[in-house]
VEXDREN-2710 file (C-alpha; in Angstrom, 1 decimal):
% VEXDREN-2710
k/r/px/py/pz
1/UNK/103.5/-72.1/-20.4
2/UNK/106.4/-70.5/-21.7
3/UNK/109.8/-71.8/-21.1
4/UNK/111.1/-68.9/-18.9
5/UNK/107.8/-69.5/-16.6
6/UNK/109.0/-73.4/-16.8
7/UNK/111.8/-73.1/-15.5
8/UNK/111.3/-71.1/-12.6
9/UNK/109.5/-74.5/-11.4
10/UNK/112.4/-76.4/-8.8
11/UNK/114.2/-79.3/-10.9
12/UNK/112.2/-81.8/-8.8
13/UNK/108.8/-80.5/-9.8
14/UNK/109.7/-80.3/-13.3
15/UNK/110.5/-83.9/-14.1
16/UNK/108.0/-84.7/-11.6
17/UNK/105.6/-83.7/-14.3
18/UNK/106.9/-85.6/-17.1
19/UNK/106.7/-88.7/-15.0
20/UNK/104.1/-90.0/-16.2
21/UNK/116.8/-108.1/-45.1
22/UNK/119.1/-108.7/-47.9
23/UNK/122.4/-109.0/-47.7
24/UNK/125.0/-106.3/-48.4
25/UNK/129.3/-106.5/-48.9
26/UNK/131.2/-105.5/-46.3
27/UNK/132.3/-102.1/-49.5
28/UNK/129.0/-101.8/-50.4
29/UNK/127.6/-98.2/-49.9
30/UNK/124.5/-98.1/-47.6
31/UNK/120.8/-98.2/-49.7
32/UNK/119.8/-94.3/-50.6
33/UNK/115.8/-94.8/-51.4
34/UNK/115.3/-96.3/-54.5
35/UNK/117.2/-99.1/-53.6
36/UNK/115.5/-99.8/-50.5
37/UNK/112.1/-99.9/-53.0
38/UNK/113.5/-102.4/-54.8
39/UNK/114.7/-104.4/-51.9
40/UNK/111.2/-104.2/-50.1
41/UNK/112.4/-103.8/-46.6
42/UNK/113.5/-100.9/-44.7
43/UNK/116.3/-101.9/-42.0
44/UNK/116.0/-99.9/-38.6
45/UNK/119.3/-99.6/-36.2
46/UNK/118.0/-99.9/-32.7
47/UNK/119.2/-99.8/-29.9
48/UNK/117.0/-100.2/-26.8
49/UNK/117.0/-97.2/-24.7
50/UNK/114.4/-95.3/-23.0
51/UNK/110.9/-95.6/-24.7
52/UNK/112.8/-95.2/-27.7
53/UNK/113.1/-98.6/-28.7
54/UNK/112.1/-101.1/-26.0
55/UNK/112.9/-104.8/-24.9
56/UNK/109.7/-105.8/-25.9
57/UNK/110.2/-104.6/-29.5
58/UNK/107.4/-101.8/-29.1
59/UNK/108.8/-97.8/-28.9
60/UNK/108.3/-94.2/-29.9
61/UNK/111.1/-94.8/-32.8
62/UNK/110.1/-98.3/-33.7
63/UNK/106.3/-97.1/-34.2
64/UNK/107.8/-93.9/-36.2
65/UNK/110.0/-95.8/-38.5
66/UNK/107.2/-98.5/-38.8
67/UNK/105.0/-95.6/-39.9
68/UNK/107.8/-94.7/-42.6
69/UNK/108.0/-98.1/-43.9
70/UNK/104.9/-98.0/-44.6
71/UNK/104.8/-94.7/-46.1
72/UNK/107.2/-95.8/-48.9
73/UNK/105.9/-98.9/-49.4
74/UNK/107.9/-101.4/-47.9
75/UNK/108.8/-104.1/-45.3
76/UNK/109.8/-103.3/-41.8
77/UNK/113.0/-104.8/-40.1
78/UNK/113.9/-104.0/-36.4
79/UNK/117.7/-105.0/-36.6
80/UNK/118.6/-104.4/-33.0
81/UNK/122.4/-102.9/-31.9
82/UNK/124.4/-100.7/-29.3
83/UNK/125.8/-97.4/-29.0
84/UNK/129.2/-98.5/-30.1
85/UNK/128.0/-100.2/-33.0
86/UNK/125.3/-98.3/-34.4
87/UNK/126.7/-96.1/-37.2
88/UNK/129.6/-98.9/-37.9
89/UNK/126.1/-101.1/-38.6
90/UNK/124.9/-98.3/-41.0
91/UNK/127.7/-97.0/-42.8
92/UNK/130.1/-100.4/-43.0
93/UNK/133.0/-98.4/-41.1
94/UNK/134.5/-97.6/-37.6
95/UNK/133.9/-94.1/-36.4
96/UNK/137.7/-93.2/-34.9
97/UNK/137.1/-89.6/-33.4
98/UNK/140.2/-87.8/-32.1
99/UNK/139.0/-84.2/-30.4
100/UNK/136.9/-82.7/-33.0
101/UNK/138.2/-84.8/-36.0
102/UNK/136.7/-88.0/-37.0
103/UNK/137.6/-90.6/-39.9
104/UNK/135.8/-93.4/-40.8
105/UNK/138.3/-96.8/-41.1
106/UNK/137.9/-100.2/-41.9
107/UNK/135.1/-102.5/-44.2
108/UNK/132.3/-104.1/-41.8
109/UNK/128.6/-105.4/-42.7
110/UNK/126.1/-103.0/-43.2
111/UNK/123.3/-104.4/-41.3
112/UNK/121.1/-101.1/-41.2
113/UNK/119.6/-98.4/-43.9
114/UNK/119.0/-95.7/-40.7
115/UNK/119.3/-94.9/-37.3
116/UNK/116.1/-93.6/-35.0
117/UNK/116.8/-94.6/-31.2
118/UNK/116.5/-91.6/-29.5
119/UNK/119.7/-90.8/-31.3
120/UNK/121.0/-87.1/-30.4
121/UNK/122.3/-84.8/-32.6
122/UNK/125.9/-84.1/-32.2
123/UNK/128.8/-82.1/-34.2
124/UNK/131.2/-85.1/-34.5
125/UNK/128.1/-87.0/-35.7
126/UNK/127.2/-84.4/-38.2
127/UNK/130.4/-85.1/-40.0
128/UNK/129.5/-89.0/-41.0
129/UNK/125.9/-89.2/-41.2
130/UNK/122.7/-87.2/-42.6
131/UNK/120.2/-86.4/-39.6
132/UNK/116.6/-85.4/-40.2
133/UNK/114.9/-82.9/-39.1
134/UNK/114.3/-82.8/-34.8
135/UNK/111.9/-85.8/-34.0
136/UNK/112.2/-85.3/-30.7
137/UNK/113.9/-82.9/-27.6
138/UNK/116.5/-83.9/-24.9
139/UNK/119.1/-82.5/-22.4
140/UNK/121.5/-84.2/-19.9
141/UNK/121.4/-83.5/-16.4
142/UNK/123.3/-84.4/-13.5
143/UNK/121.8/-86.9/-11.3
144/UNK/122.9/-88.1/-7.7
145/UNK/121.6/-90.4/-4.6
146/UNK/118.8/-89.7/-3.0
147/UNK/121.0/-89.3/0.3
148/UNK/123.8/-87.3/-1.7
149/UNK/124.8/-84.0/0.5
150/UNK/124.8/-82.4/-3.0
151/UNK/121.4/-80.4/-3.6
152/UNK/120.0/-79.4/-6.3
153/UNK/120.6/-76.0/-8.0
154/UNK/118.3/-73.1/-7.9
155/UNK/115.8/-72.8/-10.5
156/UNK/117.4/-69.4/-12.3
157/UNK/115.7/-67.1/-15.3
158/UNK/118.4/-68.2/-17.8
159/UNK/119.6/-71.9/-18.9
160/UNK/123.2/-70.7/-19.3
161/UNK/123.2/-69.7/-15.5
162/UNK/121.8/-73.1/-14.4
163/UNK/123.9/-75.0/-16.0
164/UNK/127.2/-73.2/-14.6
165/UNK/125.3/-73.7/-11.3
166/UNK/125.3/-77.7/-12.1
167/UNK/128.9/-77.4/-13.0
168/UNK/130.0/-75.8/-9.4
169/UNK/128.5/-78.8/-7.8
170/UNK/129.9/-81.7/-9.5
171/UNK/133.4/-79.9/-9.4
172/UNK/135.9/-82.2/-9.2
173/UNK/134.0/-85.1/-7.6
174/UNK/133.5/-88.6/-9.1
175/UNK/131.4/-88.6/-12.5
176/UNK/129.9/-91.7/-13.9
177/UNK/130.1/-91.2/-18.0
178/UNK/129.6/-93.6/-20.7
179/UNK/132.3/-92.5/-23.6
180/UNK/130.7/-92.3/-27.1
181/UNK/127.4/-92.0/-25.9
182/UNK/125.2/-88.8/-25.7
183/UNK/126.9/-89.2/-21.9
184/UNK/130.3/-88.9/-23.2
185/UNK/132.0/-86.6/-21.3
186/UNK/133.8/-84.9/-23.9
187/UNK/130.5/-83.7/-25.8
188/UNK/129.8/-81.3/-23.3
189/UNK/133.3/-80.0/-22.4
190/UNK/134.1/-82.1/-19.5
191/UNK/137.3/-83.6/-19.7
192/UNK/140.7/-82.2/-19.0
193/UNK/138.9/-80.4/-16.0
194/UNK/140.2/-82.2/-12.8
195/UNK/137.0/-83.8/-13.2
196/UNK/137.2/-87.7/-11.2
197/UNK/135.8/-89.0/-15.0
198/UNK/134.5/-92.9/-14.1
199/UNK/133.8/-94.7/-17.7
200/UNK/131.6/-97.5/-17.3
201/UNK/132.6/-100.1/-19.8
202/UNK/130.6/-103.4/-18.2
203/UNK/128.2/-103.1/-21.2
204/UNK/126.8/-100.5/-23.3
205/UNK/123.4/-100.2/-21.6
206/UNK/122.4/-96.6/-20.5
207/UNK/119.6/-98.1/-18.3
208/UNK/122.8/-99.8/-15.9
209/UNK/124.0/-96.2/-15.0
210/UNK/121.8/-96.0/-12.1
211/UNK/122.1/-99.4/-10.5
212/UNK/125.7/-98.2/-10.9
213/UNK/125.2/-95.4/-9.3
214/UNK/123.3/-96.6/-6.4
215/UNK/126.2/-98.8/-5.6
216/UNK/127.8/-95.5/-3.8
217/UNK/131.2/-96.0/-5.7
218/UNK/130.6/-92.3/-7.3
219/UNK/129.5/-89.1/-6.7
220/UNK/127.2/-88.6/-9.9
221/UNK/126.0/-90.0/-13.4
222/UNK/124.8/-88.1/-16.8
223/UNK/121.7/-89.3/-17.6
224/UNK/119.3/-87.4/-20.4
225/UNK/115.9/-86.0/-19.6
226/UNK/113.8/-88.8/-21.8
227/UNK/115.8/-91.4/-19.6
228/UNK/115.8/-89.7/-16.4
229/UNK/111.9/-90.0/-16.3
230/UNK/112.0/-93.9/-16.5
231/UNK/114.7/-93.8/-14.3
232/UNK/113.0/-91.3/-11.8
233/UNK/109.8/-93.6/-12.0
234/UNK/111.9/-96.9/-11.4
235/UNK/114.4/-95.8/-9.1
236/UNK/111.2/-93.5/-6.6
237/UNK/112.9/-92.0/-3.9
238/UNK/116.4/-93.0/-4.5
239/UNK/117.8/-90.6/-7.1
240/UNK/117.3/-86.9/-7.4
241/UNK/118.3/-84.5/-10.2
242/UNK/121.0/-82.0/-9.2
243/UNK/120.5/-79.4/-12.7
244/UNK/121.3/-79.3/-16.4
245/UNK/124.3/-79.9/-17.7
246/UNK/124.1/-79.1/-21.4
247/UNK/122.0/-76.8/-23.3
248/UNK/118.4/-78.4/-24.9
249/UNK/118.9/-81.0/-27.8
250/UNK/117.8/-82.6/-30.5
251/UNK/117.2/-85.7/-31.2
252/UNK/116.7/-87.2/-34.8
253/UNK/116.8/-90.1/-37.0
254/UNK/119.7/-90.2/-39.3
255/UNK/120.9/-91.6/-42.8
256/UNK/124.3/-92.3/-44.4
257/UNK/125.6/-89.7/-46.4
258/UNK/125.1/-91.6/-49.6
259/UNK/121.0/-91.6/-49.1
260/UNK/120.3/-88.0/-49.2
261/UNK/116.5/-89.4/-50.6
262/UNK/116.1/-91.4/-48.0
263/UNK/116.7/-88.6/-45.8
264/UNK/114.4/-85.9/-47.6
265/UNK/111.4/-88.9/-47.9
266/UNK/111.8/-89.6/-43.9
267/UNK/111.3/-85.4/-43.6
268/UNK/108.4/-85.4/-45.8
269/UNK/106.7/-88.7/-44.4
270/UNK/107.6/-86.5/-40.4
271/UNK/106.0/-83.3/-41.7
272/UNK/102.7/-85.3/-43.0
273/UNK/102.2/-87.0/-39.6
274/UNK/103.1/-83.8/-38.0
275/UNK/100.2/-82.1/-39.8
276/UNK/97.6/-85.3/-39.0
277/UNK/98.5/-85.7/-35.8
278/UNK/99.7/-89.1/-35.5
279/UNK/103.2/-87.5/-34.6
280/UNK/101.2/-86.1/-31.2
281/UNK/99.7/-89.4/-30.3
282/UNK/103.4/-91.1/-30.9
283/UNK/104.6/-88.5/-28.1
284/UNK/101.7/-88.7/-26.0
285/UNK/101.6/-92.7/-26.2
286/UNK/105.5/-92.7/-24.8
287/UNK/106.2/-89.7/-23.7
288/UNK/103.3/-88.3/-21.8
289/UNK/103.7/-85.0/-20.5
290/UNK/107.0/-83.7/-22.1
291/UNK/105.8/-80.6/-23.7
292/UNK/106.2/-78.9/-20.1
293/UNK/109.3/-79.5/-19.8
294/UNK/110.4/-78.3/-23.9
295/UNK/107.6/-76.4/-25.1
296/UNK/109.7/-74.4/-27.4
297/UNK/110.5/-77.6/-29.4
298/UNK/106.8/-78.6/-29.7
299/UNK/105.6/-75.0/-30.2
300/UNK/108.4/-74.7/-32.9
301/UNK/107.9/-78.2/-34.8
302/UNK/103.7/-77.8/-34.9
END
């Protein structure tokens, strides 16, 4: 199925189907490969989200980076932290971004060697860490209550169209966003547009958006297509997707600047499982059914 045909589907029907270490100093640069060898443990930044990274220690990035570990020979460490913290925990600094610019400030622990938690590739991100190459594909939608007079949009022969149809509903209504997040508001051109922008700043929990929303204090949340099928499986009958509100994504694991081996090792150890199709059973295991909904990405990355 091609994704023209796909998306002809009504939003409903499509997600329907997916249902289914040792210490560093605070100045110290982050480890690039050789130094994890010699330190015999690789440090994974998780944070738990989706089937990413779960409560229960178990997810589709814990098994990959597990896999990696063991690739290069060493240890695996889960070190678990939050979408405010993660790249301070891998790079030892405070990410301060202002529009489009970003600095890094500050001298802080370095309690990770990479990132893979569902983690989406983003330009202001680009400009302080290495990512890999895709491991896997995402896209934020706008969700309401079951009950919401707002419908969803008409399924429409290009994405561009659809999402413009997404943005005529939400208008100016009340928008539940979590800020430096993949639901920031600002990532996808949303602020400074009249736009009733609610933050939620009670913790940094994606999985609290929808209890949040169900309290019927806003019009709408953000939530991303790998979360929205938990959420559309915990939440049956009481949440509905309204359309897209950003282009497809990608998500990917991702390095400090300073490790570019780390980096290319992580690619070759993702192309090998790729080819033997453990990468396939990784999706299928936590993701069943997702290649309907992006089968350009998968068609692309096999």
């Amino acid at each position: 199925m091609n994704r023209d045909t796909h998306r002809k589907r009504p939003w409903a029907q499509r997600i329907g189907m997916l249902l289914m270490a040792s210490c560093i100093s605070v100045s110290a640069l982050a480890a690039d490969l050789n130094e994890v060898k010699a330190s015999g443990v690789l440090r994974h930044l998780g944070i738990r989200y989706a089937n990413f990274v779960k409560p229960d220690g178990t997810g589709f990035d814990v098994e990959l980076t597990q896999g990696f570990a063991k690739y290069i020979g060493v240890r695996y460490e889960l070190v678990y932290t939050n979408f405010y913290d993660v790249i301070r925990d891998m790079l030892g600094k405070n990410v301060v971004r202002n529009g489009d610019a970003v600095t890094l400030e500050g001298d802080f622990p370095v309690r990770g060697d990479m990132i893979a938690t569902g983690f989406t590739v983003l330009p202001w991100r680009q400009q302080v860490v290495l990512y890999s190459q895709a491991t896997f594909p995402s896209q934020v939608l706008l969700v309401a209550r079951t009950n919401s007079p707002y419908q969803p949009v008409a399924a429409q022969p290009e994405l561009r169209s659809e999402i413009a149809s997404t943005r005529e509903v939400l208008g100016k209504q009340s928008l539940l966003v979590m800020e430096r997040t993949c639901l920031d508001p600002a990532n996808y051109g949303l602020k400074g547009k009249g736009i009733d922008l609610r933050s939620y700043t009670a913790s940094t929990n994606l999985d609290e958006m929808v209890p949040e929303l169900l309290k019927g204090d806003v019009e709408f949340t953000l939530l991303d297509v790998p979360d929205a099928v938990i959420d559309l499986q915990r939440w049956a009958g009481r949440i509905k997707v309204i359309g897209p509100i950003s282009e497809h994504q990608d998500l990917a694991a991702a390095f400090p600047k300073s490790s570019p081996a780390l980096r290319a090792a992580f690619d070759d150890y993702l192309r090998s499982i790729r080819a033997d199709g453990s990468y396939d059973k990784l999706v299928n295991r936590y993701y069943p059914g997702i290649r309907r909904y992006f089968p350009a990405f998968f068609a692309r990355n096999n």
